[in-house]
N, C-alpha and C positions, 0 to 999 in steps of 0.2 A: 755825341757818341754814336757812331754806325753799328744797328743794333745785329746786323746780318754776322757782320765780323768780327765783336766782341760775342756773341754768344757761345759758350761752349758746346763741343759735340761729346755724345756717347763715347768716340772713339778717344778720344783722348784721356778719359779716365781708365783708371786702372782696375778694373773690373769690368765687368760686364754690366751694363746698365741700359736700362729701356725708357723711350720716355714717357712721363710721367701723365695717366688719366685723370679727371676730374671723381670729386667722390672725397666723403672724410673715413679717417680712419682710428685706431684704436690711440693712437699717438695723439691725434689733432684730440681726442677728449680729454686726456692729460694734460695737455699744453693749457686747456680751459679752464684748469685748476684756478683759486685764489690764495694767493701766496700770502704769506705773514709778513714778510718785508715787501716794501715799494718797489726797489730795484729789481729786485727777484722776479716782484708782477711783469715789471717791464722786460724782464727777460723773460719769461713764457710767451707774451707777447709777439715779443720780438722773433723769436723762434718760430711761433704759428703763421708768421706773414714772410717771413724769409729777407726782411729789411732791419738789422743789424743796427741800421746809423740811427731807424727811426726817424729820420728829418725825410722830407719828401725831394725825390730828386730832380734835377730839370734833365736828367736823359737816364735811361736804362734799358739793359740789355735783358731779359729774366729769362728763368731755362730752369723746368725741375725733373728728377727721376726716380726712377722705382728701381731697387736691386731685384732680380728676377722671381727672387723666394717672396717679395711684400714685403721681407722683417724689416727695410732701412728704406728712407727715402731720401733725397738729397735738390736742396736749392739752392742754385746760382744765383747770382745778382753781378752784372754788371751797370756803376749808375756815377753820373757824374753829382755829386752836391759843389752846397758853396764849402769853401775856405773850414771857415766857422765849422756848419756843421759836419762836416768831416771828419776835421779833428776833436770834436767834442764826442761823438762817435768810437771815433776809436777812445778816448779815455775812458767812456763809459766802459767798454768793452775789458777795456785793462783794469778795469776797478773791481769788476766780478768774482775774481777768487777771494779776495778780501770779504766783499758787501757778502756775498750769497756762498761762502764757504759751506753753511748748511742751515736750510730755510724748510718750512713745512709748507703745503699747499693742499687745500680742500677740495675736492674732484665735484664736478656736477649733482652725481648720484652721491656726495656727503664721504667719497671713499678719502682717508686720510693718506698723503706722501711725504717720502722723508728724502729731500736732494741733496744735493751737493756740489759746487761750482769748481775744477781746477784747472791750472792753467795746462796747455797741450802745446809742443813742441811746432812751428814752422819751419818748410824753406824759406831760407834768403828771397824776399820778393819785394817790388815794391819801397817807397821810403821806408816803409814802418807795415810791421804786421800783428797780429796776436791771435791766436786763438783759447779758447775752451772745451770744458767737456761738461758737460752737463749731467747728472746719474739721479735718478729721478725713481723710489722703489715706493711700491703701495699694495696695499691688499684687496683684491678686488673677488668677493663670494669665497674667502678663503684660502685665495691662489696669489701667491707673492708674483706682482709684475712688476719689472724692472726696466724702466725707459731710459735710453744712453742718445746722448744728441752731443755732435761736437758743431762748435761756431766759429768760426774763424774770416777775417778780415785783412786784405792788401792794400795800402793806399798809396797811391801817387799823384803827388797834389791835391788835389780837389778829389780826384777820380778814386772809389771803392771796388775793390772785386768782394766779396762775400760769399760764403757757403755755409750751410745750415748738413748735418749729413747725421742719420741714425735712426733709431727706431725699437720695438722691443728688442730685436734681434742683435743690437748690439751697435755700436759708429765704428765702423774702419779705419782706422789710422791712416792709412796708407791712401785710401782714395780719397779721406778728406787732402790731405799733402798732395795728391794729384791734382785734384779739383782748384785749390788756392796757387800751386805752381803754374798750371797751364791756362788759368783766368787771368792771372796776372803778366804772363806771356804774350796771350793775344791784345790784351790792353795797353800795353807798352807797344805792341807793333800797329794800334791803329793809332794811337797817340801822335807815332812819328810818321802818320800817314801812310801806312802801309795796309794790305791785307793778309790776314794769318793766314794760310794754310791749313785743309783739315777742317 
C-alpha cells in the first residue's frame, strides 16, 4: 500500500479540519473506561487506537485531525490485512449494535457511563462497509458529559479504509460519510495502480 497516496488530505473532507497534535484529551480518558461487556471493552479500545480490525496490519496508511473548535477529532486508517482478518473485522464491527446496544463503563477517577452502540447509515463504497455510533454519557463533578464517536469501515479484499470521528462535541454525520467515501476512493485508485489526486 503507498502510504503518500492513500492518505487522506484536509481538503477532501467536508469541513474544515486541521491536522492533528500529539497530547491526550478529555475523550482519550473516556475511551479508558472499563466496560461491563468484553466486546464493548474492545470497542473502547478499538476506538482509542483508531484500528477497528484490531489484527495488525502488513501496510498502512494512518492520518488524524482536529475540527478547529477541539470538540471532535477524527482517525483515518488506511491498511492492508490478511483475508481472514479482515473479514473477521468487519463482522466484529457489524455485531456491535446487537453485543453493545447498551453497556456501562467505569472512568479512571471511578466516574460511572451509560453507552449505547447503533448502527449509522454509509455510502456505497468498497465490497462491504458498516459503520456506528457510539453515545457514551457520564457524570463527571456533577456536570452530565456526553461523548459521541461514530466508526466506520470500507473493505476491498484484504484492503480496510476505517474512520474513527467525534468527540464531546458531537460526530458529524456528514464528514464521517466524507471521510469513508473519499478513503475508499483513493484506495480503489492505488489499487489499480494509479495516483489519487488531491
Amino acid at each position: 500500500m503507498d502510504r503518500p497516496s492513500t492518505l487522506l488530505r484536509c481538503s477532501a473532507l467536508g469541513a474544515q479540519w486541521n491536522p492533528a497534535t500529539g497530547g491526550s484529551n478529555r475523550q482519550d480518558t473516556l475511551l479508558r473506561g472499563k466496560a461491563n461487556k468484553a466486546e464493548c471493552q474492545t470497542l473502547l479500545g478499538r476506538l482509542a487506537s483508531g484500528n477497528l480490525m484490531g489484527a495488525t496490519p502488513t501496510a498502512k496508511a494512518a492520518e488524524a485531525f482536529n475540527e478547529p473548535s477541539g470538540s471532535a477529532r477524527m482517525t483515518y486508517l488506511g491498511a492492508s490485512y490478511s483475508q481472514a482478518d479482515a473479514d473477521k473485522g468487519t463482522a466484529w464491527l457489524k455485531s456491535l449494535p446487537n453485543v453493545c446496544d447498551g453497556f456501562t463503563a467505569v472512568g479512571p477517577s471511578g466516574d460511572k457511563a451509560v453507552a449505547q452502540v447503533t448502527q449509522v447509515s454509509l455510502p456505497k463504497a468498497g465490497d462491504d462497509r458498516f459503520g456506528v455510533r457510539m453515545t457514551m454519557i457520564s457524570t463527571v463533578q456533577g456536570l452530565k458529559t456526553t461523548l459521541t464517536v461514530d466508526a466506520a469501515a470500507t473493505r476491498t479484499g484484504p484492503n480496510v479504509v476505517s474512520v474513527t470521528n467525534g468527540g464531546l462535541g458531537g460526530a458529524g454525520d456528514a464528514d464521517t460519510k466524507q471521510a469513508v467515501e473519499s478513503g475508499a476512493r483513493r484506495l480503489q485508485k492505488v489499487l489499480a495502480g494509479k495516483t489519487p489526486q488531491g
